[in-house]
C-alpha positions in Angstrom: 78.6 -3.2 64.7 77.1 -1.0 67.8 74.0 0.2 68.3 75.6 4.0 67.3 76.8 2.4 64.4 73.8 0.5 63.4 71.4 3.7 64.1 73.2 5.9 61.9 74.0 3.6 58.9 77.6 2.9 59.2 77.3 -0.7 58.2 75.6 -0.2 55.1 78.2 3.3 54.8 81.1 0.6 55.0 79.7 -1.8 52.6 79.5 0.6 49.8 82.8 1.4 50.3 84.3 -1.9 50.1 85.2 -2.1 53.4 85.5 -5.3 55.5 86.2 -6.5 58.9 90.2 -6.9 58.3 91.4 -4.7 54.9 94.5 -5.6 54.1 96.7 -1.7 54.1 98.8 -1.9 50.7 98.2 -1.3 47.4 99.3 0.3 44.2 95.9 0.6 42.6 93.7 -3.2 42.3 96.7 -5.2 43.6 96.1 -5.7 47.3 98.9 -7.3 49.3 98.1 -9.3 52.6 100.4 -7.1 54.8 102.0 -7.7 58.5 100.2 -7.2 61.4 96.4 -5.3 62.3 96.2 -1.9 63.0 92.4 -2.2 65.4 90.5 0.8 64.4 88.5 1.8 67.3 85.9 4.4 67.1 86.3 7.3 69.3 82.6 8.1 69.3 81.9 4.4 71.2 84.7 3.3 71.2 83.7 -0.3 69.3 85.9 -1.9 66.7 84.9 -0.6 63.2 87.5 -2.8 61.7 91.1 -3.6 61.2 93.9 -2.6 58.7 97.2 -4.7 57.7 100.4 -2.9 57.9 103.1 -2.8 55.0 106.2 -5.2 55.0 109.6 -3.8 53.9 109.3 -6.4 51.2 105.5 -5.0 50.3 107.0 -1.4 50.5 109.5 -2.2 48.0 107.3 -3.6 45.4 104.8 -0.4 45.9 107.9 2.1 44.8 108.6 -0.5 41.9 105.5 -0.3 40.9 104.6 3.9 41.5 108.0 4.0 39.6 106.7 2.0 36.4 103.7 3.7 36.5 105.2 7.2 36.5 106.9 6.0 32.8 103.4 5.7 31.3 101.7 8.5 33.0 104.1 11.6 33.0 103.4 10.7 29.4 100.0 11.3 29.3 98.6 15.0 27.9 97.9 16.7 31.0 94.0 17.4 29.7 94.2 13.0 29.9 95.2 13.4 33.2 92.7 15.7 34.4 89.9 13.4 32.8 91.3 10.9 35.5 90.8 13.4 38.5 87.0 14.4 36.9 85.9 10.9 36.9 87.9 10.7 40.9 86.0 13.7 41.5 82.3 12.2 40.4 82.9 9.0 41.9 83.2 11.3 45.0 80.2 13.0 44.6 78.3 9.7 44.5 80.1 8.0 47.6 80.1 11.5 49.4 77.1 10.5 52.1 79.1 7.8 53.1 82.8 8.5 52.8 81.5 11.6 55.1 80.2 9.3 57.7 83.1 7.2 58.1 85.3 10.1 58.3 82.8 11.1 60.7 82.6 7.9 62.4 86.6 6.9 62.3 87.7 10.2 63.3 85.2 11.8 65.4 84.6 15.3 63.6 81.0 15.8 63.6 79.2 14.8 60.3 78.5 18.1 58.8 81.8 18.5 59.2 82.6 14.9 57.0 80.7 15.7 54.9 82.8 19.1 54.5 85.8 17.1 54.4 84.8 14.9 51.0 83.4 18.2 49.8 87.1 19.5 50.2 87.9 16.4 47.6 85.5 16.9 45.3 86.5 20.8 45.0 90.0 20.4 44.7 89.6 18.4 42.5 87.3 20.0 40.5 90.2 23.0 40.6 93.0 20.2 39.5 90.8 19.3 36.4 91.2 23.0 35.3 94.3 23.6 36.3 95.3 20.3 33.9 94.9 22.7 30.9 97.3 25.6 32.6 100.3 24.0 33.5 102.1 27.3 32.2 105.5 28.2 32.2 106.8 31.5 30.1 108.9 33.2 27.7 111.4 35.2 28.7 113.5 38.1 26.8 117.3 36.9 25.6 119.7 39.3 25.7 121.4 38.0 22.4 119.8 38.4 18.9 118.2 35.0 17.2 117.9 33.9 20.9 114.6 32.9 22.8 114.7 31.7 26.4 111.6 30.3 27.8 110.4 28.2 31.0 108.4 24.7 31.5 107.5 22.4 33.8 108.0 18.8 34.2 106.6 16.0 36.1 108.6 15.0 39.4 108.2 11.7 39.9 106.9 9.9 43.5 105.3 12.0 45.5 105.3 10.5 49.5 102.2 11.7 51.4 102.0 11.5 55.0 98.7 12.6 56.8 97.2 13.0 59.6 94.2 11.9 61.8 92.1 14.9 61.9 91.5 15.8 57.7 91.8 11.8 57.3 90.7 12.4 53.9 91.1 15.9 52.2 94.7 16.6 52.9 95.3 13.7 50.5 93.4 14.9 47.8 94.7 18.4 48.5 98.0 16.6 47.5 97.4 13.7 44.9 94.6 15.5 42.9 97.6 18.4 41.9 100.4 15.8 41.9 98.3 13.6 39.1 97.6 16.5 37.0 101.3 17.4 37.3 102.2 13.4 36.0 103.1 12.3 39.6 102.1 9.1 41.1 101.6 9.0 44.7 102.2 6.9 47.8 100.2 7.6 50.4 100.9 6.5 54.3 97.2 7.8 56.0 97.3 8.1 59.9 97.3 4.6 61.5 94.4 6.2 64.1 91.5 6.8 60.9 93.2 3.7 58.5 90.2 2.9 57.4 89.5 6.1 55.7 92.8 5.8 53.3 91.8 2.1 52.3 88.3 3.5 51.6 89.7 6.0 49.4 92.3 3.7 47.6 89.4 1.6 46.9 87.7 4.7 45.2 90.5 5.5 42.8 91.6 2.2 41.9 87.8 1.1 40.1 88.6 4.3 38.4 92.3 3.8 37.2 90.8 -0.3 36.6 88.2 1.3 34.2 90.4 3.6 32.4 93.4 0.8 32.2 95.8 2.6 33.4 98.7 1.1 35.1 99.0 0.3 39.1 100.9 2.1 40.7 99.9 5.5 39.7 97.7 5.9 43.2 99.4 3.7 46.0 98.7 3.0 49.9 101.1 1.7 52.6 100.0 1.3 56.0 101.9 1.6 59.8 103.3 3.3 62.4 106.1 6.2 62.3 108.9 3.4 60.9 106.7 2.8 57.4 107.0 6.8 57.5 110.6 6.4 57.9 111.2 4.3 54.5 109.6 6.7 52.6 111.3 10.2 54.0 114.7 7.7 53.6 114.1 6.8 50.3 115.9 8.4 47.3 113.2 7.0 44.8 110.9 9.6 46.3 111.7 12.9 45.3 109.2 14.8 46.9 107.8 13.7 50.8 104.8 15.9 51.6 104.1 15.3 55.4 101.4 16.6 57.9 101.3 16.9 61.5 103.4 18.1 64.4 105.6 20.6 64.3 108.3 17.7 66.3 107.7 15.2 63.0 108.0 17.9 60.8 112.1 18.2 62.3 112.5 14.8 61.8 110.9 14.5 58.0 112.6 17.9 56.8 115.9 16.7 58.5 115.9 13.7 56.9 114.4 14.6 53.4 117.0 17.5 53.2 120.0 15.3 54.1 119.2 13.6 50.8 118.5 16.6 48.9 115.0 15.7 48.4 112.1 18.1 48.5 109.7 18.6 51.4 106.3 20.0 51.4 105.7 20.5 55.2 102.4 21.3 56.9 102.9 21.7 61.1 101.3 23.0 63.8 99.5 26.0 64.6 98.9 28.4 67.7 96.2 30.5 66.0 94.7 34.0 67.2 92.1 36.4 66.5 92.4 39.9 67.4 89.7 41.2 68.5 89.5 45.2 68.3 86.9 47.6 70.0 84.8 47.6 66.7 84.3 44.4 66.1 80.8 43.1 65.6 79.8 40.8 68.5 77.8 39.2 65.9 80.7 38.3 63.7 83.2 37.8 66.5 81.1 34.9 68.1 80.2 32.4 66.1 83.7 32.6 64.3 85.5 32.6 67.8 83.4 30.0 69.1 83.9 27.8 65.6 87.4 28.4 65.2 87.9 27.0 69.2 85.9 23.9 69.3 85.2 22.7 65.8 86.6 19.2 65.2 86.9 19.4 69.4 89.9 21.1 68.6 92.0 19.3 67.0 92.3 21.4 63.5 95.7 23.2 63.1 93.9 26.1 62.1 91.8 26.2 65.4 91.7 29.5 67.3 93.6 28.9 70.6 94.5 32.3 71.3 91.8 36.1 71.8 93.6 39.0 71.8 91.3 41.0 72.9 90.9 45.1 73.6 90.8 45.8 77.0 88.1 48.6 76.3 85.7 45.7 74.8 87.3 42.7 77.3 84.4 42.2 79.8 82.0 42.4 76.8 83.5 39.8 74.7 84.6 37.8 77.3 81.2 37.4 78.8 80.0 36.5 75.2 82.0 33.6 74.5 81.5 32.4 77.9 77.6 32.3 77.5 78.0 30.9 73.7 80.2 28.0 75.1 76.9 27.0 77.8 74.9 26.2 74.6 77.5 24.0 73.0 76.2 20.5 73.1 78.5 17.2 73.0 78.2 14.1 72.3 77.7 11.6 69.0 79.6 13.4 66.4 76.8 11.5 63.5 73.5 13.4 65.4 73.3 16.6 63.5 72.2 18.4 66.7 75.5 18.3 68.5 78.2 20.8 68.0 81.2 19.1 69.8 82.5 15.3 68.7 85.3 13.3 70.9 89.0 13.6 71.2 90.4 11.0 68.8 92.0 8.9 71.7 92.4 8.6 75.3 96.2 9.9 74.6 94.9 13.0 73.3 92.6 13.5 76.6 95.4 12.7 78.8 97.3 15.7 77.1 94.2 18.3 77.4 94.1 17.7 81.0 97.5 17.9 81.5 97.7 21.6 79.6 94.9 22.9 81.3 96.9 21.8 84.7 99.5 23.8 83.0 98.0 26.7 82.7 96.6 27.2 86.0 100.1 26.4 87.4 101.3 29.4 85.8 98.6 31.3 87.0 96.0 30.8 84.7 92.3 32.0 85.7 89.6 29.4 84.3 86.6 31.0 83.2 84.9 27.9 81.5 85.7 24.5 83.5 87.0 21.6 81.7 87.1 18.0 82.3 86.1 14.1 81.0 82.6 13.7 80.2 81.3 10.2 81.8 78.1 8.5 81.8 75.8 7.6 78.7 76.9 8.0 75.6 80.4 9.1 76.5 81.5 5.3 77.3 84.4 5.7 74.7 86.2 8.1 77.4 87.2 10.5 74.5 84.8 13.5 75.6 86.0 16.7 77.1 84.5 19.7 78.1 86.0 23.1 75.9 87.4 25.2 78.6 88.3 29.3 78.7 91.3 30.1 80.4 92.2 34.2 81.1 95.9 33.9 80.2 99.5 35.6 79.6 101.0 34.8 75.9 104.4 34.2 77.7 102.5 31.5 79.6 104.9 28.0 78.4 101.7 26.4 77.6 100.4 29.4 75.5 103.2 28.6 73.6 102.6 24.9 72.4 99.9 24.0 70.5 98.1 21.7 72.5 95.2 19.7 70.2 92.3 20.3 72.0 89.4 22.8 72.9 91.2 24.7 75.2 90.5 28.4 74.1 93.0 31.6 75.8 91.9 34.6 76.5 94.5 37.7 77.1 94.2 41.2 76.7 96.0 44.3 75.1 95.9 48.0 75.0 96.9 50.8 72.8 97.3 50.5 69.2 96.8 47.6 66.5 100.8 47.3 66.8 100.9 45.8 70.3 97.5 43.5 69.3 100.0 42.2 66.7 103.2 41.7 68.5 101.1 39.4 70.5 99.8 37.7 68.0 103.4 36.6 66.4 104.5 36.2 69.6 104.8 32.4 69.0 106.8 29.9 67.1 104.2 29.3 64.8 102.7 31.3 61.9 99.8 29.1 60.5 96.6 31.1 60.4 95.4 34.9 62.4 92.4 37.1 62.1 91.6 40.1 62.9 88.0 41.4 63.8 87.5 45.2 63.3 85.3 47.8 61.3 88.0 50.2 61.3 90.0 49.7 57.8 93.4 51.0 58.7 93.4 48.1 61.3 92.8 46.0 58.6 94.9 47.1 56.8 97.9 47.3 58.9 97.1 43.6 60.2 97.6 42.6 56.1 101.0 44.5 55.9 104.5 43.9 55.6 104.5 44.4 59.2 101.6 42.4 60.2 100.7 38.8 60.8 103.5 36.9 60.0 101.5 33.6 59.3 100.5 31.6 56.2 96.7 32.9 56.5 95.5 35.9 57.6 92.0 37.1 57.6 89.4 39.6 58.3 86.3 39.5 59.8 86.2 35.9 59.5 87.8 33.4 62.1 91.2 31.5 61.4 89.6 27.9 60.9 87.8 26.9 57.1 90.1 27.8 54.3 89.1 27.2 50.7 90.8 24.8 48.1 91.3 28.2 45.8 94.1 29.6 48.0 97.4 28.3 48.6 97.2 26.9 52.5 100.0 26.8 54.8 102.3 28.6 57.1 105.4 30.0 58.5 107.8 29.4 61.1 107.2 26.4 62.5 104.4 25.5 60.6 107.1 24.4 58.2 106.8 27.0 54.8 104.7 24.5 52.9 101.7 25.7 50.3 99.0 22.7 49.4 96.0 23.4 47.7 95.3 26.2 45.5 97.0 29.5 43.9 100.1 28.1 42.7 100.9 25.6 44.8 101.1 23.1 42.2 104.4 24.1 41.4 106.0 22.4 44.5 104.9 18.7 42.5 106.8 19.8 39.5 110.3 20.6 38.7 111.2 23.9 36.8 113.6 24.1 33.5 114.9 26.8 31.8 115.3 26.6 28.2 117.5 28.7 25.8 116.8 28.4 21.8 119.7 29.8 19.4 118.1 30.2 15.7 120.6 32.2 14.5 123.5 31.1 12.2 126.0 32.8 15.1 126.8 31.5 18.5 127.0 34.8 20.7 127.7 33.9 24.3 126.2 35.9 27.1 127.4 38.6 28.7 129.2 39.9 25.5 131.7 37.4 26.4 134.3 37.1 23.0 135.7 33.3 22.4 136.9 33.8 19.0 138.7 30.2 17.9 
């Protein structure tokens, strides 16, 4: 363990989760299997080994679906109050582990540790909502149009439901996903990103002493391990109704493609090119710290970070100088010390692919008001620290464009009305998450319309990054049209069924249709 590690507790953080110094990756509750080869997981915050992960067989992958198959049988059978008992015990067991689940997420990822400890907080209130929700699985009555008829509408449990996630919510995205799917009677299988493995074995661990104590059936929670061809078996596989997948919008083409060409579902969560508008009465004091937040929070990599200010040319020099002189008294460096803002890049890959955009942008003319660059020296030895840089730019810019994940904030301006504000705004493939800050309510307003923001999330007077479990999240465009999380998103883990009742002694058919025999 190094001496970051040591100082801040992670070996006594990975001992109470069960974690060792090789974990093997699969399992469909307390059965373990011994896996293929290690996935190293390497610690962008030092770079030192934290500890290593087996990856799934074909033969291993096989016997998880058997088994998340079996285990569906018995559990879709469950009262859905029974299943929500299973989530509220998940949920407490949370609450105990949350100091250090949080650092691990922390330490495996490289978010900063308020920030982990957000993260498990995120699990804990989802499923707190899933527990109630476990008691309103509704579906309706509807009005026949024949006499002795009644039509109504239920819901019924789907089956497996595949989760892929991604590096930088290790932990939360899952839960967003397999607390709703468990209430619903799903089981899931869950492939965590093969850069924070760890974190998905930790969890797995979690669940399973609770299915173990409540003798339930393995299978019903379920992890697999590996790179993009373990994803592969599961957006292939017919057994698996339902593939829930996070990440780029370039994966999210290849999992929709494939999950469509089998007429299964897809619950798709892509990438974002976020922007706050920022009108000529906004409050400094509000546009700041959510600007600043939204930009280099997680370093970054969040797909609801603000990449993009759209910003009044009547208020431009003004807010522009603001952000500038907030970003001087950002600090960087050890994620786990509560006194730094910034964390690293999750890998040297991801550092290679700042430096290239902000290269980008000043080949297409990009001013750079806020330098970027590698951080070297003490305490940066991992290579995976970078500097947040401002660059003046044009939307139309190619690398305006593309969501690139990493602190690299845009500034641009507009003039005129609200309107032209907005038409930048939507001027790119994605439609995750917007905000608008302004005092003036018919720019609110109008930003909230029909003909406004055309993403997933729009806000006001708060920035575009920190959603809450109690809304459904999720985008447009390219972002993929998926809803996780709150509102009615459950409905996507469920299958609808329309139900018509005849307690008459006549069979009238509908439409007045006559079939006399």
């Amino acid at each position: 363990m190094s001496t970051v590690a040591t100082d801040f507790g992670m070996d006594k953080a990975l001992k109470q989760l069960g974690l060792k110094d090789v974990n093997y990756g699969t399992s469909t509750g307390n059965t373990w299997y011994p896996g293929g080869a290690e996935i190293a997981s390497h610690s962008p915050v030092d770079g030192a080994l934290i500890g290593k992960v087996t990856t799934t067989t074909k033969e291993e992958y096989d016997k998880v679906i058997n088994a998340a198959q079996d285990a569906f049988k018995t559990f879709r059978a469950m009262p859905a109050p029974q299943r929500g008992e299973i989530v509220r015990q998940f949920g407490n067991k949370l609450r105990e582990l949350k100091e250090p689940l949080g650092k691990l997420v922390s330490y495996e990822m490289g978010k900063s540790l308020q920030e982990g400890y957000g993260e498990v907080q995120e699990m804990i209130d989802i499923c707190d909502f899933a527990v109630g929700l476990s008691r309103q699985l509704n579906g309706q009555t509807i009005p026949s149009e024949r006499p002795g008829h009644v039509m109504r509408e239920q819901w019924h449990s789907l089956g497996i439901v595949g989760i892929i996630s991604a590096f930088n919510f290790p932990v939360a995205v899952w839960a967003w996903n397999t607390a709703l799917a468990w209430v619903c009677g799903d089981v899931c299988v869950w492939k965590g990103s093969e850069k924070a493995p760890l974190c998905a074995v930790a969890c797995q661990n979690i669940i399973a002493g609770v299915l173990k104590d409540n003798n339930l059936p393995e299978g019903i929670s379920s992890i697999i391990n590996g790179d993009y061809k373990v994803g592969e078996w599961m957006t292939q596989d017919t057994r698996i109704p339902l593939i829930s997948a996070t990440g780029s919008t370039r994966m999210g083409r290849i999992v929709g493609k494939t999950v469509a060409e089998r007429f299964g579902k897809s619950l798709l969560e892509l990438g974002g090119n976020n922007a706050i508008i920022i009108t000529p009465t906004a409050d400094l004091k509000v546009v700041v710290p959510g600007a600043v937040f939204g930009a280099v929070g997680t370093c970054g990599q969040r797909c609801t970070s603000t990449r993009r200010l759209i910003i009044h040319e009547s208020v431009y020099d003004k807010v522009r100088d603001a952000i500038v002189g907030a970003y001087k008294q950002l600090t960087i460096g050890n994620p786990l010390d509560e006194k730094n803002h910034i964390g690293p890049l999750i890998d040297k890959e991801s550092v290679d692919t700042y430096l290239k955009a902000i290269e980008k942008a000043k080949a297409e003319g990009g001013n750079v008001l806020v330098e970027g660059g590698v951080l070297e020296g003490e305490g940066y030895e991992s290579g995976c620290y970078v500097k947040p840089a401002i660059i003046e730019a044009e939307n139309s810019f190619e690398i305006v464009q593309h969501e690139t994940f990493a602190p690299i904030l845009y500034l641009m301006k507009y003039s005129g009305d609200i309107e032209n504000a907005i038409e930048l705004q939507n001027g790119v493939a994605q439609g995750l998450s917007s905000a608008i800050m302004t005092n003036e309510m018919k720019e609110a307003e109008k930003f909230l319309s029909f003909a406004g923001s055309d993403c997933g999330i729009a806000n006001v007077n708060i920035g575009t990054s920190g959603a809450e479990i109690g809304g459904a999240f999720g985008g447009e465009k390219e972002t993929g049209g998926g809803r996780e999380s709150g509102s009615d998103a459950w409905k996507v883990y469920m299958r609808r069924q329309t139900n018509t009742v005849n307690y008459s002694d006549e069979l009238p058919l509908a439409q007045g249709i006559k079939f006399d025999l």
